[in-house]
C-alpha positions as CSV (number, residue, x, y, z in Angstrom):
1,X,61.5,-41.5,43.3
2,X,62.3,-39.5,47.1
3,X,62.8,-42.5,49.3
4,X,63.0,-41.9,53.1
5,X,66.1,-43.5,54.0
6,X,69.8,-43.8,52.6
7,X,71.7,-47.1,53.6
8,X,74.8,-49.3,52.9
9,X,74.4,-52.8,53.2
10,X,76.5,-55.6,55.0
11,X,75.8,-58.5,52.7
12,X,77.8,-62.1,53.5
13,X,77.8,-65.4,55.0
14,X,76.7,-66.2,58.5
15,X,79.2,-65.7,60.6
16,X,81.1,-63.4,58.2
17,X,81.8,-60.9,61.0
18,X,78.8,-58.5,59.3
19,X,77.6,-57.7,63.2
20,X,81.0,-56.8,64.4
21,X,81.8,-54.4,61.9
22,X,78.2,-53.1,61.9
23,X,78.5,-52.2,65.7
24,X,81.6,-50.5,65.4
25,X,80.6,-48.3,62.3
26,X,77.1,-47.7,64.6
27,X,79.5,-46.0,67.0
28,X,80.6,-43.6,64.3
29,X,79.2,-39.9,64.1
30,X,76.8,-39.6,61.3
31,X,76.0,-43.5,61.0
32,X,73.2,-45.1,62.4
33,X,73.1,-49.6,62.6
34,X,69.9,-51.6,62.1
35,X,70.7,-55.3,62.3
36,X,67.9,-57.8,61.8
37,X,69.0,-60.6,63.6
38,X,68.9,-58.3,66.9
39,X,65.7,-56.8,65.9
40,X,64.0,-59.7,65.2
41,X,64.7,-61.8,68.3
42,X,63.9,-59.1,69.9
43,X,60.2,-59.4,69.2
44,X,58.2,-61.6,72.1
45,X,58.5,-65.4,71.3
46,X,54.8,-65.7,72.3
47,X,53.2,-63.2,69.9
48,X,52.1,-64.6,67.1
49,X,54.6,-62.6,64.7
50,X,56.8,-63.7,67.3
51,X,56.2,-67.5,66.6
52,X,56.4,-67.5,63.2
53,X,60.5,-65.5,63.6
54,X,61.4,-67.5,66.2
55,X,60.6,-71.1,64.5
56,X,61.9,-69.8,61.2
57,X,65.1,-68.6,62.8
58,X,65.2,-72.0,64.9
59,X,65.1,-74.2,61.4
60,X,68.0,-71.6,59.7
61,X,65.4,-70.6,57.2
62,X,64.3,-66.8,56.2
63,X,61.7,-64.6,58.0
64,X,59.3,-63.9,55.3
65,X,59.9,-62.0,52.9
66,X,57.0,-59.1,53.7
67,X,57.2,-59.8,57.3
68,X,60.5,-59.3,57.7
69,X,60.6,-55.9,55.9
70,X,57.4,-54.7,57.2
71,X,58.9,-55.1,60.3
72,X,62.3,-53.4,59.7
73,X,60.4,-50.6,58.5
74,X,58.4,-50.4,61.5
75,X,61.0,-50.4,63.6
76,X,63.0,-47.7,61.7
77,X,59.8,-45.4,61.8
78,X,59.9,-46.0,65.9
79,X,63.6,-45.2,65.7
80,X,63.2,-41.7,63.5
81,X,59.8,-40.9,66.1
82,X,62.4,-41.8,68.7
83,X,64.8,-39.3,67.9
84,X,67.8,-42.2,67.6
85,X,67.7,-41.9,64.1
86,X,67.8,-38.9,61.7
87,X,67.4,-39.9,58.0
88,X,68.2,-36.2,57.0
89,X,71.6,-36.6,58.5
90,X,72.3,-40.2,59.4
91,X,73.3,-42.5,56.6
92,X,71.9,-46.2,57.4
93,X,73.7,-49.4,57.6
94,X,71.7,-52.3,57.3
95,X,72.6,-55.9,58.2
96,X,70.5,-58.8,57.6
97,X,68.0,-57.3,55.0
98,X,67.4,-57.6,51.9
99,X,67.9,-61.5,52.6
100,X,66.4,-62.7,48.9
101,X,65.7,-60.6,46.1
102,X,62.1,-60.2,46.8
103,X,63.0,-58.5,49.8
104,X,65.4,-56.4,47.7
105,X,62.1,-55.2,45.3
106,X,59.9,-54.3,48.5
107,X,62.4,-52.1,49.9
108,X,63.2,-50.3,47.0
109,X,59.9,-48.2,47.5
110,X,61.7,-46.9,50.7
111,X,65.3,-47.5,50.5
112,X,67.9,-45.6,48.5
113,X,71.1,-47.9,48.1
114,X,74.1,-46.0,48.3
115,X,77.0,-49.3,49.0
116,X,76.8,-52.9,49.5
117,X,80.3,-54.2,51.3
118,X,79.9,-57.7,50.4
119,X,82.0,-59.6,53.0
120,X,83.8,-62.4,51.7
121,X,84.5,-65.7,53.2
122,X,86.4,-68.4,51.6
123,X,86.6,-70.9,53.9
124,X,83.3,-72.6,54.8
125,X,85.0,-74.3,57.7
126,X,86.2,-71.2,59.2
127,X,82.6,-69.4,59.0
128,X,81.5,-72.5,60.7
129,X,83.8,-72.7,63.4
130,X,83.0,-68.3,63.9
131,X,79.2,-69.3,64.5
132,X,79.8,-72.2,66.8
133,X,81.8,-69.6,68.8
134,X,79.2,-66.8,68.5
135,X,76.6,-69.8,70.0
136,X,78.6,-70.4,72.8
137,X,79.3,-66.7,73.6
138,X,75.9,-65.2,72.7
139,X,73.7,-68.7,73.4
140,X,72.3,-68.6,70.2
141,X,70.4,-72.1,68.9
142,X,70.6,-71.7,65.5
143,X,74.0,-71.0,65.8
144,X,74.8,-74.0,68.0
145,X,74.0,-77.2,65.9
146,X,76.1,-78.2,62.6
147,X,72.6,-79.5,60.9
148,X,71.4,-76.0,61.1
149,X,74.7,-73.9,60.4
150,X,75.2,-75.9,57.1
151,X,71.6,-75.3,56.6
152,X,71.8,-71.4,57.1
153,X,74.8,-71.5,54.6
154,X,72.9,-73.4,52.0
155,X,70.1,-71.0,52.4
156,X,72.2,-68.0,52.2
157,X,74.0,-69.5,48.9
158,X,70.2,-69.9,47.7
159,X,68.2,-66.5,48.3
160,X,70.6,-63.8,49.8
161,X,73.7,-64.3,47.5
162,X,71.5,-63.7,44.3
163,X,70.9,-60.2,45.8
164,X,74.2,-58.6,44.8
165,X,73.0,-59.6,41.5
166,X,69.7,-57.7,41.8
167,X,71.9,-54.0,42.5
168,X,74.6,-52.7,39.8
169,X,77.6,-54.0,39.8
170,X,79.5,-50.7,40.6
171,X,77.2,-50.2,43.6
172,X,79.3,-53.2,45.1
173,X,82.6,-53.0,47.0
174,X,84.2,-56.5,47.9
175,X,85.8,-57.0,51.2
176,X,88.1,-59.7,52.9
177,X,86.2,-61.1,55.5
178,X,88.7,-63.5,56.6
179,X,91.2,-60.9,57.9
180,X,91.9,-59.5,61.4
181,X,88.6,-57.4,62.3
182,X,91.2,-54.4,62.2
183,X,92.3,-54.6,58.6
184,X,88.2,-55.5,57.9
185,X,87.5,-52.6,59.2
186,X,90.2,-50.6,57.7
187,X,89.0,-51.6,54.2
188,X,85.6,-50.8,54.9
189,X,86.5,-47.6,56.3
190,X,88.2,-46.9,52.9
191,X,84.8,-47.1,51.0
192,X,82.7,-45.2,53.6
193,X,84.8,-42.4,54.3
194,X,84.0,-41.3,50.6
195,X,80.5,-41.9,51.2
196,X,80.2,-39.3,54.1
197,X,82.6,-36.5,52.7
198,X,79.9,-36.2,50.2
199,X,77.0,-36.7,52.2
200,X,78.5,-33.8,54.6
201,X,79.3,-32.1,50.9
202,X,75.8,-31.9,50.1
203,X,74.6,-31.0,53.3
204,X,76.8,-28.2,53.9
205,X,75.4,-26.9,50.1
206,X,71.9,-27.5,51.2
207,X,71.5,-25.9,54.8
């Protein structure tokens, strides 16, 4: 099956550090960063789509599941019509979707996944205390009560953990979340660099 776009995934807990690590590898040549969370807010609060994100996102609970990739896919179309994006050339990292398997099997008509960097965090209370910071920085509401942090975690342990089980096993590289963003990064870097020597392999064989 030809599907239009190649991506990794950033799969872990809130406040897992997925966002940071996504924007830096954005800023890399050849690499182009979709994150839902910034896509989704994004959309006007008053629209009706918009009022059925924003009070999902306000309780901690998922988009749903053909809403929210109906709209990433939107949104990546506008991006390739754009010019920002180049599926041909640009490998895709994508943070925040597939949140539950069923949003797994709808992208798979579309989606070609190459990685998932499953970022691992021990320590509950230290993801907790990340997100509390993140509200206060980035005034995020669903970020800023305990209720709905331990909610979002809960939800997270529910649907978008049982995705890694929905992808092979090999396709999966673990990473420590809970070190400095510098050593998450380098061990990230250590399974993508791979990724794009062959991707600029192939390309150079198929001009």
């Amino acid at each position: 099956m030809l599907r239009a776009y190649q991506a990794l995934l950033l799969i872990g807990l809130p406040g897992s550090g997925k966002s940071t690590q996504g924007k830096i590898l954005g800023a890399l040549p050849g690499i182009h960063y979709w994150e839902a969370s910034e896509a989704f807010r994004a959309i006007d609060p008053d629209s009706d789509i918009g009022h059925v994100i924003h009070h999902q996102i306000s309780r901690g609970e998922l988009i749903p599941d053909e809403l929210a990739v109906s709209l990433c896919l939107d949104d990546l179309k506008a991006r390739v019509t754009a010019g920002v994006y180049r599926p041909a050339s640009d490998l895709l990292v994508l943070d925040g979707i597939p949140r539950s398997v069923p949003q797994a099997a709808l992208l798979d008509a579309h989606v070609a996944v190459v990685k998932i960097l499953h970022l691992v965090c021990g320590d509950v209370e230290q993801v907790v205390q990340r997100l509390r910071q993140r509200a206060a920085k980035q005034a995020r509401a669903d970020d800023a009560e305990p209720h709905i942090i331990r909610h979002r975690l809960a939800v997270y342990q529910r649907d978008t953990a049982r995705v890694l089980e929905y992808y092979p096993e090999e396709c999966i590289a673990t990473i420590d979340a809970l070190r400095s963003p510098a050593e998450v990064l380098d061990q990230i870097l250590h399974v993508l660099i791979p990724l794009l020597n062959r991707r600029r392999a192939r390309s150079a064989d198929n001009p």
